[in-house]
N, C-alpha and C positions, 0 to 999 in steps of 0.2 A: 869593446867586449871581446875582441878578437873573434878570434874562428870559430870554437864549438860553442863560443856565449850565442852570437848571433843564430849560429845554425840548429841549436837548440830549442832558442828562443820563438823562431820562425816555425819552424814545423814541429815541435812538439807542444808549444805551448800554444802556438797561434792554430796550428791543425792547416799553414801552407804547403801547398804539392813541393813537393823536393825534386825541383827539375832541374837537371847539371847543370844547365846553363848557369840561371837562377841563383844555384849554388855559388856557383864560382864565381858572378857579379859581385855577392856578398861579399867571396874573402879579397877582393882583387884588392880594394885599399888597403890592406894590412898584409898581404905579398907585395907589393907594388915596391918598398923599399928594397925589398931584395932583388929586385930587375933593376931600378935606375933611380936613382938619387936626383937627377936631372929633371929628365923627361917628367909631365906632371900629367895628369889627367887634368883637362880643364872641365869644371865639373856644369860651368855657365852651358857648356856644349852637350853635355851628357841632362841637362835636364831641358834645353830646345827639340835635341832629337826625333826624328820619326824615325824610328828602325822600323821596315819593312820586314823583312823577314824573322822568324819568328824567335828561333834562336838565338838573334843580334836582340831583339825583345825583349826574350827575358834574361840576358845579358846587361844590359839596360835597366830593367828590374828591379835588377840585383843590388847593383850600384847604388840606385837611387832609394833603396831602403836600408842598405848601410847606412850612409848619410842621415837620414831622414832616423833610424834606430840610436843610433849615435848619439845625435843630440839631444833624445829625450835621456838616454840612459845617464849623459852626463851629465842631468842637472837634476837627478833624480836625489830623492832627500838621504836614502842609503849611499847612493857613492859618495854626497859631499860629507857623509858623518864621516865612512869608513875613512875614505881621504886622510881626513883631518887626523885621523885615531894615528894610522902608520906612518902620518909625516911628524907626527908627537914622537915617535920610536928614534928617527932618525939625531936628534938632541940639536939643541944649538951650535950652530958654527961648523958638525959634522961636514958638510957639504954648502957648495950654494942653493941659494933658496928656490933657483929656477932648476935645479938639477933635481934637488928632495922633491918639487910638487912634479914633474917628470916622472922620478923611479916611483914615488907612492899611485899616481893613476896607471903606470905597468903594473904593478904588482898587483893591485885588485883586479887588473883585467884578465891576468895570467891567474890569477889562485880563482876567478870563476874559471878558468879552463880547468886546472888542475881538479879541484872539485868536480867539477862534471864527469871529467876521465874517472876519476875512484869510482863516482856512482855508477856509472856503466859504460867499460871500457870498449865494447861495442860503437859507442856514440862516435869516436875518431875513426874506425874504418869505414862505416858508415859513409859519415861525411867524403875520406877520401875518396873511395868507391865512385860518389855523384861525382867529385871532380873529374875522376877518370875517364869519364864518360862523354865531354867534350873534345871535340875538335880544338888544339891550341890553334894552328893556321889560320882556322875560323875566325877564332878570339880574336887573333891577333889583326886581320884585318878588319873586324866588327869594329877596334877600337880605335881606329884609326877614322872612320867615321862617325862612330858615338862619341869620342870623347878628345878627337879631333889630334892626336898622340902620335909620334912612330911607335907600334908596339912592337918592331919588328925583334926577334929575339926572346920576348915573353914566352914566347909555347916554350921554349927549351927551362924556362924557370917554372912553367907550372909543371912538364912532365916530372923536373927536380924534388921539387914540392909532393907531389904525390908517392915519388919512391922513397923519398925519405920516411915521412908516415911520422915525422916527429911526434905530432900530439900525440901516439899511441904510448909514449913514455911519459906523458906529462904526469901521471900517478907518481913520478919517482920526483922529489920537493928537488932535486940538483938541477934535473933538466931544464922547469923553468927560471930558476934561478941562473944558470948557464944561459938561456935567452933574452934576460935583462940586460948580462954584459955584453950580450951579441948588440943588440939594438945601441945600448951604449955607444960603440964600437961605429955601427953605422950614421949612427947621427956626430961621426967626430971626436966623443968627448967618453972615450974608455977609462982614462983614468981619471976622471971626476968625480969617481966614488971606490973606496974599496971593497974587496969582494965581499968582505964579514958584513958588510952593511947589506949590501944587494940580498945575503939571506937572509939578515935581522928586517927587513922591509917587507919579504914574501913572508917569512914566516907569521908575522903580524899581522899580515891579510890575510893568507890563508885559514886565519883563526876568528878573522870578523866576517868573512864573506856568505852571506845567507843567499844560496839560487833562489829559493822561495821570497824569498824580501823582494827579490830585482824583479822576479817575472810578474807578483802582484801588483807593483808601484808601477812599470812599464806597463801592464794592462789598463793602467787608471789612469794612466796618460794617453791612453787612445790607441790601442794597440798597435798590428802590426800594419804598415803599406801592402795591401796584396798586389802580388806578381801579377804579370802580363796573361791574360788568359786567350789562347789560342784565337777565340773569337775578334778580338781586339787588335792585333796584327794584319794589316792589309794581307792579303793572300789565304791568309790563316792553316797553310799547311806549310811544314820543312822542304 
């Protein structure tokens, strides 16, 4: 769902406290490529954890309803229709098969982001604002016990992250079309697809993606994971 699907999802739909931490747990798997390629979260470790402090908690959280959002959203009977509609665009033989069902599950994740930005472009500073509100240092050695990781280097990619403020252009159809090829790009295989196609793909999404569709079918799958609530952290104060 990327960044503003999730963070939308969470606290507007679901009515969760929007605590930084929390926040940033959510986007940390879909930043995560742009820190290290290597380096993995192990995720076996991030759902053993006792995080003690509260912070690293809902850190922890956050994470752990990624995950847990993720996999209801992708087997939800809207993304497998939409899916199928915009890898139908892409034509036979355009691409390989494992590259088309790739760009078609980017592009409906991006065209909910992109939608959400038109609906109200508030929604991205919003979100960035909570991330800026953590300690990266924190993060960065929080993660290194939750999720067992060197994150040494992460705080300098979230501070990046936040001053860029990219999603606040996501209104503009090039930007996230420009972010396909980026991912492209980091997974290796940039020229696996041409760029005419990378728009002929979002723009196809963009044009099936109902937020109302996802956030009812996501409710009826059992909503959202609630965050760590203060009382639930040994210590239960920062």
């Amino acid at each position: 769902m990327n960044y503003l699907g999730h963070y939308v999802y969470n606290h507007e739909i679901c009515g969760l406290p929007a605590e930084p931490y929390f926040v940033l747990g959510v986007a940390l798997p879909d930043l995560w490529p742009r820190f290290s390629r290597t380096r993995r979260i192990r995720w076996s470790q991030v759902r053993a954890a006792a995080a003690g402090e509260l912070r690293a908690a809902q850190l922890r959280a956050g994470l752990l309803n990624h995950a847990a959002t993720d996999r209801r959203f992708h087997t939800l009977p809207a993304f497998l229709e939409w899916q199928e509609e915009v890898g139908s665009r892409a034509g036979r033989g355009a691409v390989h098969p494992t590259v088309r069902d790739f760009l078609t599950h980017l592009a409906i994740e991006l065209a909910l982001d992109h939608l959400l930005v038109r609906e109200d472009a508030g929604r991205a500073e919003d979100f960035y604002d909570r991330v800026a509100g953590c300690d990266p240092l924190l993060v960065e050695r929080s993660l290194h016990v939750l999720a067992g990781v060197n994150a040494g280097g992460l705080g300098r990619e979230i501070e990046a992250f936040v001053r860029r403020r990219f999603l606040a252009r996501f209104a503009e159809r090039q930007v996230p079309v420009a972010v396909m090829g980026f991912v492209l790009g980091l997974a290796g295989a940039r020229s696996a697809a041409p760029a005419w196609l990378l728009g002929e793909l979002f723009a196809a999404a963009a044009g099936l993606v109902q937020p109302a569709r996802i956030w009812s079918e996501m409710r009826a799958r059992g909503g959202s994971p609630a965050p760590v609530a203060p009382s639930e952290a040994p210590g239960g104060r920062e």
